[in-house]
C-alpha positions as CSV (number, residue, x, y, z in Angstrom):
1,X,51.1,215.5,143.8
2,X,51.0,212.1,142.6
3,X,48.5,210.3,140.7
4,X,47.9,206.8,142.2
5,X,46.1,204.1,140.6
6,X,43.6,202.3,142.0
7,X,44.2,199.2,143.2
8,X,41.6,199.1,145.7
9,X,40.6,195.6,142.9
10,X,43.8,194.0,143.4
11,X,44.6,192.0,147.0
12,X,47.9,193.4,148.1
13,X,49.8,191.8,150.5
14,X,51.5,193.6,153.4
15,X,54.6,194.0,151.7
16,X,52.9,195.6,149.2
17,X,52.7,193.1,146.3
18,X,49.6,191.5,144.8
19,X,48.8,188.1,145.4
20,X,50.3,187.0,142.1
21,X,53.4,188.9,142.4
22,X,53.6,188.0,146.1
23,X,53.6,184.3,145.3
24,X,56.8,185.0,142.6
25,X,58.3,186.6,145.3
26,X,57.3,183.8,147.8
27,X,59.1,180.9,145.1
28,X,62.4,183.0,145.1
29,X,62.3,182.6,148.8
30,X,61.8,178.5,148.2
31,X,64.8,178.8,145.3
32,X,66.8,180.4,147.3
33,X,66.4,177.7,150.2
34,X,66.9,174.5,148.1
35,X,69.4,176.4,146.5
36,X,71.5,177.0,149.5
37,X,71.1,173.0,150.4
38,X,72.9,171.6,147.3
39,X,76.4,170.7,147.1
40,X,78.9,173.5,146.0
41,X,80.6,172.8,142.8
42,X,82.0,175.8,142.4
43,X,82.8,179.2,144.6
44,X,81.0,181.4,143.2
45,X,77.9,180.4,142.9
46,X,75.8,180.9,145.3
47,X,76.5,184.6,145.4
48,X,75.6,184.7,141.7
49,X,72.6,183.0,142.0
50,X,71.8,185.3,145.2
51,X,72.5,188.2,142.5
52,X,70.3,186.8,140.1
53,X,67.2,186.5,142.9
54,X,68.2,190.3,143.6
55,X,67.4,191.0,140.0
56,X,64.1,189.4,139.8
57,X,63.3,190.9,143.5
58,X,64.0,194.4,141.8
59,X,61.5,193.7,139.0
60,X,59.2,193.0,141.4
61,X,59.5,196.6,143.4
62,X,59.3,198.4,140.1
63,X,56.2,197.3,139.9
64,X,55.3,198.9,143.5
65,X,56.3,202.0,142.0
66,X,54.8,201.7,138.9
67,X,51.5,201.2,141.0
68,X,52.2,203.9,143.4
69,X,53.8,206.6,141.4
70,X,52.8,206.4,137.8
71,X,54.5,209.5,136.8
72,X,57.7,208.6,137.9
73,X,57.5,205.0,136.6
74,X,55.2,204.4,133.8
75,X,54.3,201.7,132.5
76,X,53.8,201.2,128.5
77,X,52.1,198.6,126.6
78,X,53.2,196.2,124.3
């Protein structure tokens, strides 16, 4: 059985983020927008910068887990 962690102290959103981490997420979603509105100047990239928002959106899940399933994903400290 897993060992969660309580976060009854921390405001989680519905998508399961804390407020801070939700408002991260929420700024991608801006980026992402003005992003797509500026002038190409080259092919590629919007798909690489849609890459790099995947990136940053998979730190922010690992954090989910890392709330939700210690054991599996531990966290260490500096």
């Amino acid at each position: 059985m897993s060992e969660k962690r309580d976060v009854t102290a921390l405001p989680l959103r519905d998508d399961g983020l804390t407020t801070d981490e939700g408002e991260v997420s929420d700024h991608l979603v801006a980026a992402v927008n003005a992003f797509g509105r500026l002038p190409r100047q080259h092919p590629q990239e919007l798909s690489e910068f849609v890459s790099a928002i995947h990136v940053i959106q998979g730190l922010l899940t690992t954090r989910i887990a890392r709330r939700e399933y210690p054991k599996g994903w531990p966290t260490y400290a500096e």
